[in-house]
C-alpha positions as CSV (number, residue, x, y, z in Angstrom):
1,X,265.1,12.8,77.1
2,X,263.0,15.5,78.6
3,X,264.4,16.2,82.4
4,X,261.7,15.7,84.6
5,X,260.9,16.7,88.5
6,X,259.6,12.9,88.3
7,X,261.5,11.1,91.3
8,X,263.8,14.1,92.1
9,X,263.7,15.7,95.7
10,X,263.8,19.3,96.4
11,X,263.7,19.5,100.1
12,X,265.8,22.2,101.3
13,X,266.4,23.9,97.9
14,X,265.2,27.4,96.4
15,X,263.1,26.5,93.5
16,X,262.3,29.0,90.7
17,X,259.1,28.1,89.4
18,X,258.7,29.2,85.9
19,X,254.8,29.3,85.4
20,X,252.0,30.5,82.5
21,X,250.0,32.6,85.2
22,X,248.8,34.6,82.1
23,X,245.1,35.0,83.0
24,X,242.8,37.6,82.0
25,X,241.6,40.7,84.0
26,X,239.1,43.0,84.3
27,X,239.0,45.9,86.5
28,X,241.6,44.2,89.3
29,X,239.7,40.8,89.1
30,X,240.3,37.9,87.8
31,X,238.2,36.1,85.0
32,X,239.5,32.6,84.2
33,X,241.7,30.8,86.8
34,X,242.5,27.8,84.4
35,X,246.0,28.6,84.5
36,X,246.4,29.7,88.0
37,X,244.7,25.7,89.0
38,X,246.5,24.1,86.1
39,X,250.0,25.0,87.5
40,X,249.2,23.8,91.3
41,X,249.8,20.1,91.3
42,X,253.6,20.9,90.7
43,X,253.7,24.1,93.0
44,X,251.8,21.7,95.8
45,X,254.7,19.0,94.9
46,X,257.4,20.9,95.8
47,X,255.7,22.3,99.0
48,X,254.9,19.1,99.8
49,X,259.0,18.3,99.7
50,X,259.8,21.3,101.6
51,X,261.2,23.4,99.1
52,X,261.2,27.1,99.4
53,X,258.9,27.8,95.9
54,X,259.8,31.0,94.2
55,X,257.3,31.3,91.5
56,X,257.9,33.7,88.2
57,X,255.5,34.4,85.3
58,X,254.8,37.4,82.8
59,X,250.9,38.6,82.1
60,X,250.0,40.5,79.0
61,X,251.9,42.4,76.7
62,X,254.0,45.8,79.1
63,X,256.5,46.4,76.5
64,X,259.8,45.8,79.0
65,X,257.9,48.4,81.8
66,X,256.3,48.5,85.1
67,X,252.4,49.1,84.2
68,X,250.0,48.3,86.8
69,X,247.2,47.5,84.8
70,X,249.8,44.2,84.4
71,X,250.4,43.8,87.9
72,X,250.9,40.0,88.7
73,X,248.8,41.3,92.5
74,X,245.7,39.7,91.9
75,X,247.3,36.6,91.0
76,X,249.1,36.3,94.2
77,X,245.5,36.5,95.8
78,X,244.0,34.0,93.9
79,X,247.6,31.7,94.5
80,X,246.8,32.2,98.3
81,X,243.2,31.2,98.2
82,X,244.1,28.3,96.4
83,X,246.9,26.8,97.6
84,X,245.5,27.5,101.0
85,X,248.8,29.2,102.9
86,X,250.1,32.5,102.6
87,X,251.9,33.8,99.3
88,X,254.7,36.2,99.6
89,X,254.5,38.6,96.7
90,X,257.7,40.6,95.6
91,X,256.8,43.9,94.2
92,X,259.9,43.5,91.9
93,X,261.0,40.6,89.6
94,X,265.0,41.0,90.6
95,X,266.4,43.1,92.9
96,X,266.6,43.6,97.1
97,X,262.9,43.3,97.3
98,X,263.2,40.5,95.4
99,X,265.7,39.3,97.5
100,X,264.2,40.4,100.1
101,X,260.8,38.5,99.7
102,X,262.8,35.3,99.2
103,X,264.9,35.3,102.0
104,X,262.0,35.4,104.4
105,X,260.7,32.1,102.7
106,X,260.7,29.1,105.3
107,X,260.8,25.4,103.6
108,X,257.4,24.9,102.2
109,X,256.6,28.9,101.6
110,X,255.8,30.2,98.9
111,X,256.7,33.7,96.8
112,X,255.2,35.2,93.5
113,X,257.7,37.8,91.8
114,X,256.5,40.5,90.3
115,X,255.8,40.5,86.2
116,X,258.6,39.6,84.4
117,X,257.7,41.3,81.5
118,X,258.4,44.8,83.4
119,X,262.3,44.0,82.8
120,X,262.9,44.7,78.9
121,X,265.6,41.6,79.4
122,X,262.4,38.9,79.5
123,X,261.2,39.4,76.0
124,X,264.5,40.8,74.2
125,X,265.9,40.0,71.0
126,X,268.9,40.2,72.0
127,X,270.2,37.7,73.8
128,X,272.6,39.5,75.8
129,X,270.2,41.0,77.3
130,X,268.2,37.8,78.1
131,X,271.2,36.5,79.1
132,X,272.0,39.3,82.1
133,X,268.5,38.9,83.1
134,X,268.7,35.4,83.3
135,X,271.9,35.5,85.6
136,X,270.0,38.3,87.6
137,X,266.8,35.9,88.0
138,X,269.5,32.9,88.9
139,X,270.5,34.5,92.2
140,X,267.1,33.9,93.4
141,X,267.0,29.9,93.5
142,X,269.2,26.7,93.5
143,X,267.0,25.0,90.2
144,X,264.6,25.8,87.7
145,X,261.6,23.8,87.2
146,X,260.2,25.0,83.6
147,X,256.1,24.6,83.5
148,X,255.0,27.5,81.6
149,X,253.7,25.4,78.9
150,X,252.4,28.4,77.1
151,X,255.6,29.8,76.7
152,X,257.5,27.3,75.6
153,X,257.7,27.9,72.0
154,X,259.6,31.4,73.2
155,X,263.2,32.1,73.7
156,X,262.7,34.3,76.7
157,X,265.1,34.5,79.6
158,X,263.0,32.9,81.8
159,X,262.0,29.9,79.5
160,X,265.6,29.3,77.5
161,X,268.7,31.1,79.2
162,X,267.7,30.5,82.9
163,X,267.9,26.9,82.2
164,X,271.2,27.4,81.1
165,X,272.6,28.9,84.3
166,X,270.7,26.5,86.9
167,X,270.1,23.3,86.9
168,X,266.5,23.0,85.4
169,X,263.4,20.3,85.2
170,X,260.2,20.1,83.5
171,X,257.1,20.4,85.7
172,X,254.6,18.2,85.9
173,X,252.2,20.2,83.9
174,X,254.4,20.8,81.1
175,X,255.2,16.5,81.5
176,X,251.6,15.9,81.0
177,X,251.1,18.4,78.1
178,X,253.9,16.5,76.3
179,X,252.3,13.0,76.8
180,X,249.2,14.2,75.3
181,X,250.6,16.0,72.4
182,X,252.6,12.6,71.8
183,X,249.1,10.8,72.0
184,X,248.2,12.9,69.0
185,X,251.0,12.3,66.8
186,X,252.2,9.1,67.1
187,X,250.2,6.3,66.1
188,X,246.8,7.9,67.4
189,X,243.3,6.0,67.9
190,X,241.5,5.9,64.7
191,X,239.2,7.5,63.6
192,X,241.2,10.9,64.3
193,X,239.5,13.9,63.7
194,X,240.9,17.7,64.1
195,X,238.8,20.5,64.2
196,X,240.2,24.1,63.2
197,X,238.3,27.4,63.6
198,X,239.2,30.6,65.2
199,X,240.2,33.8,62.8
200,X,242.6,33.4,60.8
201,X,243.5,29.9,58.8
202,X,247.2,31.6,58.0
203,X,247.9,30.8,62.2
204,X,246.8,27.4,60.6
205,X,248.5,26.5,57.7
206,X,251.9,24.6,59.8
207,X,249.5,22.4,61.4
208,X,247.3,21.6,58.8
209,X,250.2,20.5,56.4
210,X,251.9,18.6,59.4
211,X,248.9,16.8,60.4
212,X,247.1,16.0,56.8
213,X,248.9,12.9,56.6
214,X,248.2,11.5,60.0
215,X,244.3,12.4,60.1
216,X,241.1,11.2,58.8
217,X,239.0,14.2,59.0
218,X,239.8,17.4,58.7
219,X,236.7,20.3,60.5
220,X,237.3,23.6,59.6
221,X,234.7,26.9,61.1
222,X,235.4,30.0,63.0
223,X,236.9,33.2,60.8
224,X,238.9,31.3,59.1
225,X,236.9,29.0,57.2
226,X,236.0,32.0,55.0
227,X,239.3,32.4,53.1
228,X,238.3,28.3,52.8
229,X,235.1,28.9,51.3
230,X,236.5,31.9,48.8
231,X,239.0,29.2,47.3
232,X,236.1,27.4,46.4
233,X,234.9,30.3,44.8
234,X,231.9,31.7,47.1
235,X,231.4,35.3,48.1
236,X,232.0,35.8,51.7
237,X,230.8,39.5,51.9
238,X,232.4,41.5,55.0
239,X,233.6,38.1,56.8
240,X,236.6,38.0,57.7
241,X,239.1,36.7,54.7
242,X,242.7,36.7,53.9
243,X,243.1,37.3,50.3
244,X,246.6,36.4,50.2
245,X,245.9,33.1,51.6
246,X,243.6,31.4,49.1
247,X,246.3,30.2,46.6
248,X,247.9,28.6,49.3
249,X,244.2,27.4,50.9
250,X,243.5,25.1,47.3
251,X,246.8,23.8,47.4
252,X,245.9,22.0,50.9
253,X,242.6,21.4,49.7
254,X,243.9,19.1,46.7
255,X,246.4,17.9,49.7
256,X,243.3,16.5,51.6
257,X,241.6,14.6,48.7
258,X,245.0,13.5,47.4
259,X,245.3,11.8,50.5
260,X,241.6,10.9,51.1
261,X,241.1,13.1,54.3
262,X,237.2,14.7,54.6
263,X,237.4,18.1,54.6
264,X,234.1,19.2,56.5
265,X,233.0,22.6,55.9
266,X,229.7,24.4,57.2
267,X,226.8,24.3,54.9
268,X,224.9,26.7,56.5
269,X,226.5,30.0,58.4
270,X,225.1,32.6,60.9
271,X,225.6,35.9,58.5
272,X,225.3,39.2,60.8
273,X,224.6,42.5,59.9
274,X,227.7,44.2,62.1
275,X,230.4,42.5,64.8
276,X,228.1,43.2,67.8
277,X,225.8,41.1,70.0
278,X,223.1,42.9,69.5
279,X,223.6,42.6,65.4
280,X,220.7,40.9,63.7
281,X,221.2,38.2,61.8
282,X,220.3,35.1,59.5
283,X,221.1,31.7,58.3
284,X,222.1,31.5,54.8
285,X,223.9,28.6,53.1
286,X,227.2,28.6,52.9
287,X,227.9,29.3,49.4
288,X,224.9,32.1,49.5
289,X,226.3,34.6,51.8
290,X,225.6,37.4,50.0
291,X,222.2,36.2,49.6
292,X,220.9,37.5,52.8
293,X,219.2,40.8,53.4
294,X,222.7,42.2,54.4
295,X,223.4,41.5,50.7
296,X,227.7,41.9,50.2
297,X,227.5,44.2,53.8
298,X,227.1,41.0,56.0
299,X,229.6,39.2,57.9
300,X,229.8,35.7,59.0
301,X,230.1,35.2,63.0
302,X,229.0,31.6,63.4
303,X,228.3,27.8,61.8
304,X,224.6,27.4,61.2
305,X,222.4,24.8,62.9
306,X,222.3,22.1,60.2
307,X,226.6,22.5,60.3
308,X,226.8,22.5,64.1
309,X,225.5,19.2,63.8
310,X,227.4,17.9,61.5
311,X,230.6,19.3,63.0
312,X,229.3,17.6,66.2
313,X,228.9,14.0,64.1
314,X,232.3,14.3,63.4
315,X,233.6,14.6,66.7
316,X,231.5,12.1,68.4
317,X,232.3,9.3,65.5
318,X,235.8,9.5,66.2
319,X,238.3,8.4,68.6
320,X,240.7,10.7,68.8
321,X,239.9,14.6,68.2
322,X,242.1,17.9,68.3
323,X,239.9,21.0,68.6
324,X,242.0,24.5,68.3
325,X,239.6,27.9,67.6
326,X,236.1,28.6,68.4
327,X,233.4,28.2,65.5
328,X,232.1,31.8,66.3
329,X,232.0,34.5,68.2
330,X,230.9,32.6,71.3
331,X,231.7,35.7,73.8
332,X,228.1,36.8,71.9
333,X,225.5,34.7,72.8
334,X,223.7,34.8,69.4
335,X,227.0,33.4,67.9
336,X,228.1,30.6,70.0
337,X,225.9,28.2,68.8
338,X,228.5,26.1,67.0
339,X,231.6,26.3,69.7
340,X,229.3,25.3,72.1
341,X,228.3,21.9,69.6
342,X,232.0,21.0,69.3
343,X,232.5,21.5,73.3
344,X,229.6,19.5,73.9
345,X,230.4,16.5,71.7
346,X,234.2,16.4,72.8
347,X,233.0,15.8,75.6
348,X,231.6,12.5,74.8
349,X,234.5,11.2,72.7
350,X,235.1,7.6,73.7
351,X,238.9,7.9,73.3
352,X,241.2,11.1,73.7
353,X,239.6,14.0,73.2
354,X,241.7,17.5,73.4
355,X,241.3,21.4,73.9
356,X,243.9,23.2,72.1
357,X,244.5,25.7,74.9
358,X,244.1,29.9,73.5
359,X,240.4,30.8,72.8
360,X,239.2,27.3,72.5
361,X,239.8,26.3,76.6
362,X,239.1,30.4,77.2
363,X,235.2,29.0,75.5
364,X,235.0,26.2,77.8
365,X,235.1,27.6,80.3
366,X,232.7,31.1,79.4
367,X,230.3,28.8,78.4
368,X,230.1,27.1,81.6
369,X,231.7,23.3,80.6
370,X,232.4,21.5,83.3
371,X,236.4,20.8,82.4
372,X,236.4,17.5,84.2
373,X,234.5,15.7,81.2
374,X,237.1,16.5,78.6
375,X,240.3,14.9,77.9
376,X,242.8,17.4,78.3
377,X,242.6,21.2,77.9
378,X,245.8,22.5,76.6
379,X,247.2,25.9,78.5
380,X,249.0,26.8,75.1
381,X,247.5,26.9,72.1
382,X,250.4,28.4,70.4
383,X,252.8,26.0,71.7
384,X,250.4,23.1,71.2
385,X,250.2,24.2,67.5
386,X,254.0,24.4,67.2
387,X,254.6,20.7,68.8
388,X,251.9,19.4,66.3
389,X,253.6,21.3,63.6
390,X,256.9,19.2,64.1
391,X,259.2,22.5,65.2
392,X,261.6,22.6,67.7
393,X,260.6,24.4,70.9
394,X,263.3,26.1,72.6
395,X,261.7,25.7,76.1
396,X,262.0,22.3,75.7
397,X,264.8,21.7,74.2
398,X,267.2,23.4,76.8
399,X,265.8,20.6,79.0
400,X,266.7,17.7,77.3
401,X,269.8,15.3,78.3
């Protein structure tokens, strides 16, 4: 049973706060908050119980270096302007100003480390390594409370050997990703439909053989639906298609009418003449893409009309939906036609209807959906997909009894 910060009380303690605060931005600003709000109810909890609340995350990818273009800065601005009191932020993830920034914590405050990504002992392979960081990290608080969700599906110091050395809880966020992700897999309200897209259907293939059992449709656009459509034997020109994939795409699709799932595929797609927003572009049928003027040259970049209403159909007739992947390139406007039909009919899905965190909840948000009228958007759509895919996630694990 998952360790929860349900009922516990952390007045007086130093709580390291293991958050997902992985947002994007652009030139020193940032873009899309989700994150930043989603972790708040469990960061004003703990405030609220008079803990001292040291908060840790990574952002991007610094390869084990300071970089300043990864500088967690911003965040602690945005933290501040939320939260509504001032935010300590430690220029270093471990070490005296580490320490430093801490100490000066009164019950209630609240510190943001630096990156932990700049310490090569985050990300290792080698758990040694994690595991010195981990101690290092340690002497900064009295307990862990784990709700990163998006990183759970990593063994990182922060996520896995941390919660070895210090007593350690799941969050609330991470408490209410799980009860959702349990929604969908056992015994979920019929009819349950999941809808797949973004690029490539090999991210895919775990969760579409875990969940073909358990669904009744099966929606599948976005980049990926191309290596789909070439099993079936239809040129796909310059869209994007893994070739080493489409043995492996018909043996699912006999899966699916083996066990009487609908497969819904796009009869219609949005072929472009390059990968820009100012491409032209035509709606061919699906199994005509070369057809268009681009001839073999032109690429695929969204789900036609007549298929973004069926895709929407599908949602809106069922009572529990999964949506992972974007059915185009919605950051171009003349390509997110078809994310933008999902979004809109999840959100009138009488039962449970879910945003599988990654590009998907990035699209709900550029598009300008209020995230109120869904669901639940995920914060990890890699660790969502793992769950769903039956594995073991090692930031879980560590904090079960």
């Amino acid at each position: 049973m998952l360790r929860s910060i349900k009922g516990q009380s952390f007045a007086g303690k130093r709580v390291i706060l293991r958050c997902d605060l992985n947002v994007p931005i652009k030139d020193g600003q940032i873009t899309d908050d989700g994150r930043i709000r989603a972790s708040l109810p469990t960061i004003k909890m703990l405030v609220e119980q008079g803990a001292s609340v040291v908060i840790c995350s990574h952002l991007g990818r610094p390869e084990g270096a300071p970089d300043a273009k990864y500088s967690l800065a911003p965040v602690a601005e945005r933290l501040e302007e939320l939260l509504g009191q001032p935010v300590v932020f430690s220029e270093e993830t471990v070490g005296p100003k580490a320490k430093a920034a801490v100490k000066m914590l009164a019950e209630g405050g609240v510190a943001l480390l630096e990156n932990l990504r700049f310490n090569p002992g985050e990300a290792s392979k080698d758990a040694t390594e994690r595991e010195a960081f981990a101690k290092e990290l340690a002497e900064l608080g009295d307990v862990l409370v784990s709700d990163g969700f998006g990183v759970v599906h990593r063994k990182q110091a922060s996520v896995y050997e941390l919660a070895q050395v210090v007593p350690s809880y799941a969050g609330l966020l991470i408490s209410n990703e799980l009860d959702v992700l349990k929604r969908l897999t056992d015994n979920p309200e019929r009819p349950y439909t999941v809808v797949l897209g973004g690029s490539k259907v090999s991210d895919k293939l775990g969760v579409i053989g875990h969940l073909l059992p358990k669904v009744d449709k099966l929606v599948i656009g976005g980049g990926m639906v191309f290596t789909v459509l070439a099993a079936l034997g239809h040129k796909v020109g310059k869209s994007l298609l893994e070739a080493d994939q489409i043995d492996t795409v018909k043996g699912f699709l006999a899966q699916a009418e083996e066990l009487g799932v609908e497969v819904v595929l796009p009869t219609d797609i949005v072929v472009a003449s390059g990968f820009s927003k100012d491409a032209s572009f035509e709606v061919v049928k699906a199994d005509q893409i070369e057809s268009s003027s681009f001839g073999d040259t032109g690429m695929g970049l969204d789900i036609g009309p007549d298929s973004a209403v069926a895709f929407a159909a599908a949602v809106a007739s069922s009572k529990t939906v999964f949506w992972n992947g974007p059915m185009g390139v919605f950051e171009f406007e003349n390509f997110a036609a078809g994310t933008k039909a999902v979004a809109a009919a999840l959100m009138g899905v009488a039962g449970l209807g879910v945003v599988g965190g990654g590009d998907s909840a990035a699209a709900v948000r550029a598009l300008g959906f209020d995230e109120t009228k869904f669901g639940h958007i995920s914060t990890g759509g890699g660790a969502s997909l793992e769950y769903l895919e039956g594995k073991t996630l090692p930031g879980l694990e560590v904090l079960n009894d």
